[in-house]
C-alpha positions, 0 to 999 in steps of 0.5 A: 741339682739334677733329680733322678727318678727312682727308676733310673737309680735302681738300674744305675746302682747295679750297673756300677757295682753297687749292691741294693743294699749299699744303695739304702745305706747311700740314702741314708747318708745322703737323706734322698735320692743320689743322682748320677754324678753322686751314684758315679761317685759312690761306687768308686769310693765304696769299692773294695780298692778304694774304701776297704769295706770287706777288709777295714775291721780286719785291718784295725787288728794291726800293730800300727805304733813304733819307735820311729814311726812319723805317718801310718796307716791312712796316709800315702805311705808308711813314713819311719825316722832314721835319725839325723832329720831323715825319714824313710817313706815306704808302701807296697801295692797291687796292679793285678786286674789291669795287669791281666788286661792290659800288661804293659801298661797295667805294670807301668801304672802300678809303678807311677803309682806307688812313686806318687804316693811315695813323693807326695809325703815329701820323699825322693823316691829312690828305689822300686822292688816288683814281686810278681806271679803268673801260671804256668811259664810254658803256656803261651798268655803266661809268656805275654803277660811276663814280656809285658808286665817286665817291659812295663815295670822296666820301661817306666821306672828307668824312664822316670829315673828309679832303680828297680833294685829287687823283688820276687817271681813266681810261678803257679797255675793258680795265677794263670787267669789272675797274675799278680802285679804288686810293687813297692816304692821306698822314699827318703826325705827331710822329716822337716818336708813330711807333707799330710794329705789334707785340705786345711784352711777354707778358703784355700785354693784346690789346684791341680797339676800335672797332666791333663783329664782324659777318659782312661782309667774310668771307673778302674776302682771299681771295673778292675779292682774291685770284682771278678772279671774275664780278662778278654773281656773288651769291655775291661779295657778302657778301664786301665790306666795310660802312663806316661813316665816322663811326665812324672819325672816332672811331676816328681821335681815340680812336687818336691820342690813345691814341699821344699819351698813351703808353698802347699798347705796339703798334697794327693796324688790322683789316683784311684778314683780321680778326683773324687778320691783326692777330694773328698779324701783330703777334706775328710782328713781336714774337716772341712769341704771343697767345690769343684768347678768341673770347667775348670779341670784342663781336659785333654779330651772334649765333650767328658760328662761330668761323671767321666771328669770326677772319676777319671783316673787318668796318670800323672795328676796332683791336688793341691791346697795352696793358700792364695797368695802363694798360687802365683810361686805354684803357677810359676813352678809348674810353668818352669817344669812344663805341668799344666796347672789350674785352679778347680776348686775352693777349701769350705767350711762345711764338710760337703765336697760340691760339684758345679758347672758354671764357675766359682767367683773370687770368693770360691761361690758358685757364680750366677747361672752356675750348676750344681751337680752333686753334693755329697758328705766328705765323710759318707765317700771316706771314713763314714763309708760301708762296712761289712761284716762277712762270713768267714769259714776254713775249708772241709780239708786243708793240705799242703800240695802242689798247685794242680796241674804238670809240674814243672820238673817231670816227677820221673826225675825225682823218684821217691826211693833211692834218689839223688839228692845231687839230681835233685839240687840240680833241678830245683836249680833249674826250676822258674822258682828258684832259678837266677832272675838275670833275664828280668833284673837285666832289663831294669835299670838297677843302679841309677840315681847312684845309691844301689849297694846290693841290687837284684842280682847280688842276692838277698836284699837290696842295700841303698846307700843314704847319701852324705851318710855313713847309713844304708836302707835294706829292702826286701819284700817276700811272700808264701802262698805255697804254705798259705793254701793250707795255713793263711796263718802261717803263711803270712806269718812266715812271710813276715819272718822271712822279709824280716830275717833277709833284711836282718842278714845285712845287719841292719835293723828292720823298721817296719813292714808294709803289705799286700794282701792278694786274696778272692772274692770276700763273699765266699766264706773259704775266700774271706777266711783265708783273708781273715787268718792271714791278718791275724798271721800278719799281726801276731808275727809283727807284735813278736818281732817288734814291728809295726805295720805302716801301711799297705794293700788289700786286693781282692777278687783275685779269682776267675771261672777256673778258680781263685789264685792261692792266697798270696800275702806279700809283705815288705820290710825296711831296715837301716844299717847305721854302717854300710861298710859293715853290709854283710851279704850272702855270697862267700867271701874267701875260700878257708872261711868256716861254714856254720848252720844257725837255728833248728831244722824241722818239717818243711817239704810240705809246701816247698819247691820240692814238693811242686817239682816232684809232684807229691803232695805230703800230708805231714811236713807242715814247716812249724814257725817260733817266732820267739826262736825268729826274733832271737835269730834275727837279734843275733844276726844283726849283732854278728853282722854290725860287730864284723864278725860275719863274712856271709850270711845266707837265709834258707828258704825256698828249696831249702838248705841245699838250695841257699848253700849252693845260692852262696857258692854260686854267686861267689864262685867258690864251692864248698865241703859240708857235713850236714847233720841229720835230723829227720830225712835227708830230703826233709833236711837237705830240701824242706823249708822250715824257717829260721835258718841261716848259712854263715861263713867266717874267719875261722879265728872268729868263728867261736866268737859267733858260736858263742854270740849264738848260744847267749841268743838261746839259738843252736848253732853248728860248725859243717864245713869249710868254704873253698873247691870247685865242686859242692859236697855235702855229706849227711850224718847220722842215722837218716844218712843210711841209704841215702846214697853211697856209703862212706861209712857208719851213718855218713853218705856223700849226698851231694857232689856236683861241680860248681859249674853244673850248679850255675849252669842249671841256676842261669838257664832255669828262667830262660829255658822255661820262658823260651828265651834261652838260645844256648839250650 
């Protein structure tokens, strides 16, 4: 094995993102000097993306255990049981640097990868959900990273066969240099196919198939995910992975059928880290060890150093343990589905992952004359990795305001005294924010594969038929970083809330959540305990809604010369509708239907839309969450919805209950006449976005029913209107109502009357005007 000289090792380390004192913590492990190879393979192991070693002791904080839960965190994917035999395999993950380096590609790859970890559990995936965020969408590098991130999310999954079935995007300067890219994947399979990523049985082969080895992709764990970076920087880009969608609808046949048919003792995708990562990960889980033979990994490129070999992560690639006379069926599968396939390697019964040059005998021992390269401990790359300890401390003041920067609507348009809330309600319409996401979704393919109930532009969560069942999934997926950047507990907390509640809405069940958590440079104490406060946010939130955290993502050093991105926890939830004829969802059904308001407004323009548009930044306001009041609501939902009492079910959220009321009359094309009660201030009310609130409409010969069901929740509910007209009409009442706009009399003001067709008009150009796609003007 090749024996560096101190000089070159101290150097090397630095170069590849190593710090000095990971290089003694290396030595200690190792009892010696790393080589190159070795040094190559450290660095992408005990990057943040790939080892957690700022995030780790924050994650152990987590409810992991649930009723239902087959595989948590640690495994590929999140995977719950939905009765019959079935499971729902789930994750949300980031693609954030190669993204703002490479967007098209950055996007696509951040979709291969997620469905590989979807399909390596032993589930068909069966929907993707994207939530993205960019600066300012007037600036020119915004307008080419958004054409290029949607391309490449659209490109690769209606190529590969996956409907793109919703998501988020938002818009902030804080996301000018650092966009976010993060993507979730949902699965279903057999619980009797759930397949673990393990190397058991020395002994056993280590093949790999799929794609070939190239050069893209070197080192992305640790260049691109794993520190601050300028992104025109050249030297970034050979670091972001080349997808290739069609090769993995292969893959994903050629898997799934290995699984079913029983052939593989184990299976990893390739990604991060390459082979180095789908090793030494699968061996650690095993206790046991595995030789490489480096001449036996098919290259698409020649003359590859070893390191460029180990730790390439080049798209399209699976590791899997197969017994030895079962590799002939393996060989034969891969031939059918047209995959390259080769054996590399051998299961030991030592714990070390060894690389060799010159070949393994039949036996899997190094042959005569061969080379050994490295060797290193599984468990000092995985589980024995670095763990640090960092600093953590809240900024000197914390405020809710709008990002800096123009807002997006002129402030003029919104003058604090004497406004029209009808003006106001027009322009948060019309706002990139909140406004239809038609001119994206249209470019996904959001109903292949057959199983899309609700999709993207139906509003509120995705609803996924379970084929051959009366059963459904819900998928929603929400993040609050405008609230965040004062409160990280809160904003996480609230951003469980809200996926949870927009599942809950249907009348299905949540299961579980996944996350992504997109945060700065852990070394900064400000970064590190934003990081920290929404952990603690994200636990507290799942232990009081009864779910448990099955998997997720920590993305770091999101941050650039100008400053780091508003602290962004994106969270997933998945539900299940026992019944998907009973899916309720939040558009109007039928004018005459009764309009109710369930739950307690409070505080809310703090952080909110409203704010951002008017350029006002409120020292009060601050939205205050119960989550005991959260659960109760979310409860009495599910109970409306499953007992076909409930004709819609709306939750109020971004821009408010002005916003989600005239969202619902939109989207059914049936205004409405409410008389909204007031509680603080007509703007506070109509505009401000403090949790658990729902918008519903009934029957009105069951609309007793469903205040009844509400009261025996603990929750406060109100009848405010009637479903039907062409027009929105929202009246205030109270004595906050006074000055509001005209007076009808005693405390009652007509705040809101606009035509339905104003209201979608501003609700479906909002995107494209602000984007420079909109030809109509």
């Amino acid at each position: 094995m090749p024996t560096p000289s101190l000089a070159t090792v101290m150097r090397l380390h630095r170069t590849l993102g190593l710090t000095d004192d990971e290089l003694v913590a290396i030595r200690d492990r190792l009892g010696r000097d790393p080589n190159d190879l070795e040094l190559a393979m450290f660095s992408v192991m005990w990057s943040e993306h790939c080892s957690y070693k700022s995030s780790k002791p924050l994650l152990r904080t987590l409810p992991t255990r649930g009723e239902g839960v087959v595989a948590g965190p640690g495994e590929n994917a999140g995977v719950v049981s939905i009765g019959d035999g079935l499971a729902v395999a789930f994750k949300l993950e980031s693609h954030n640097h190669p993204s703002a380096v490479e967007p098209y590609q950055g996007a696509a790859t951040g979709v291969g990868g997620i469905l590989r970890d979807i399909f390596t559990m032993g589930a068909r995936p069966i929907a993707v959900l994207d939530a993205l965020r960019f600066g300012d969408p007037a600036e020119p590098r915004t307008r080419h990273l958004v054409d290029g991130v949607v391309r490449g999310v659209g490109g690769y999954g209606n190529c590969v066969g996956v409907p793109t079935v919703g998501g988020e995007l938002v818009f902030d300067p804080s996301y000018a240099d650092n966009p976010l890219v993060n993507v979730m994947a949902i699965g279903l399979l057999e619980e009797r196919h759930l397949t673990r990523a393990a190397a058991p049985g020395p002994g056993n082969l280590v093949v790999l198939f799929g794609s070939t080895t190239g050069r893209d992709g070197i080192g992305g764990a640790s260049v691109l995910a794993s520190a601050t970076f300028a992104d025109d920087d050249p030297s970034k880009r050979p670091s972001v992975q080349v997808g290739d969608p069609f090769a993995e609808k292969l893959l994903i046949e050629a898997s799934l059928e290995l699984i079913e048919r029983g052939l593989v003792e184990g299976l990893q995708d390739l990604g991060a880290a390459g082979i180095t990562c789908a090793t030494s990960e699968t061996a650690d889980r095993a206790g046991t060890g595995i030789v490489v033979d480096l001449d036996a990994v098919p290259r698409r490129e020649p003359g590859m150093a070893p390191f460029e070999v180990m730790i390439s992560e080049s798209q399209e690639r699976m590791l899997a343990i197969v017994r030895p006379p079962r590799f002939a069926d393996v060989a034969e599968v891969c031939a059918r589905w047209g995959l390259p396939c080769a054996v590399i390697g051998r299961v030991t019964d030592d714990r070390d992952i060894v690389i060799v040059e010159g070949g393994l005998d039949t036996d899997g021992r190094p042959r005569d004359g061969a080379r050994e390269l490295a060797r290193v401990p599984a468990p000092a790359l995985t589980s024995d990795a670095i763990v640090h300890e960092r600093l953590a401390a809240p900024p000197e003041r914390r405020r809710l305001a709008p990002a800096p920067g123009a807002p997006v609507v002129a402030s003029d348009q919104l003058p604090e005294r004497g406004m029209d809330p009808g003006a106001v309600l027009l322009a948060l319409l019309g706002s990139p924010n909140l406004a239809s996401r038609r001119a994206v979704f249209e470019q996904y393919d959001s109903t292949v594969g057959a199983s899309t109930v609700a999709g993207p532009t139906s509003g509120g969560a995705a609803v996924l038929r379970v084929q051959g069942t009366p059963k459904a999934l819900v998928a929603a997926t929400d993040g609050n970083a405008g609230v965040s950047a004062a409160d990280p507990w809160l904003g996480a907390a609230m951003s469980v809330a809200e996926a949870a509640r927009n599942v809950a809405v249907t009348g299905a069940r949540p299961l579980g959540v996944t996350n992504c958590l997109n945060y700065g440079d852990p070394t900064k104490p400000e970064a590190f305990w934003q990081l920290s406060e929404a952990v603690r946010g994200l636990g507290d939130a799942c232990r009081a809604l009864g779910l448990p955290v099955t998997g997720g993502n920590v993305s770091l050093y999101n941050e650039s010369a100008r400053g780091r991105i508003a602290p962004t926890p994106q969270i997933g939830v998945v539900g299940l509708l026992s019944d998907v004829s009973r899916a309720v969802g939040p558009a109007f059904r039928s004018a005459g239907d009764t309009i109710l308001l369930a739950g307690e407004a409070g505080p809310g323009l703090a952080g909110s839309e409203y704010a951002r548009i008017a350029g006002v930044a409120p020292e009060d306001g601050q939205p205050a969450l119960d989550l005991e009041l959260e659960r109760s609501l979310q409860s009495f939902v599910v109970e409306a919805a499953q007992g076909g009492i409930l004709r819609s079910a709306q939750d109020v959220s971004g821009g408010g209950f002005a916003v989600a009321l005239a969202e619902a009359a939109i989207w059914s094309g049936l205004g409405a006449n409410v008389r909204l009660p007031i509680s603080s201030s007509p703007a506070a009310d109509l505009f401000g976005e403090s949790p658990s609130r729902l918008i519903l409409s009934t029957e009105p010969r069951h609309a007793a029913a469903v205040e009844l069901l509400a009261r025996q929740h603990g929750l406060p509910i109100e009848h405010i209107g009637t479903v039907g007209s062409e027009r929105l009409l929202v009246e205030l009442a109270g004595a906050g109502a006074t000055g509001a706009a005209e007076e009808r009399g005693s405390g009652v003001a007509d705040a809101i009357d606009v035509a339905l067709a104003d209201l979608a008009r501003a609700w479906e150009h909002g995107l494209p005007r602000a984007l420079g796609w909109d030809t109509v003007g």
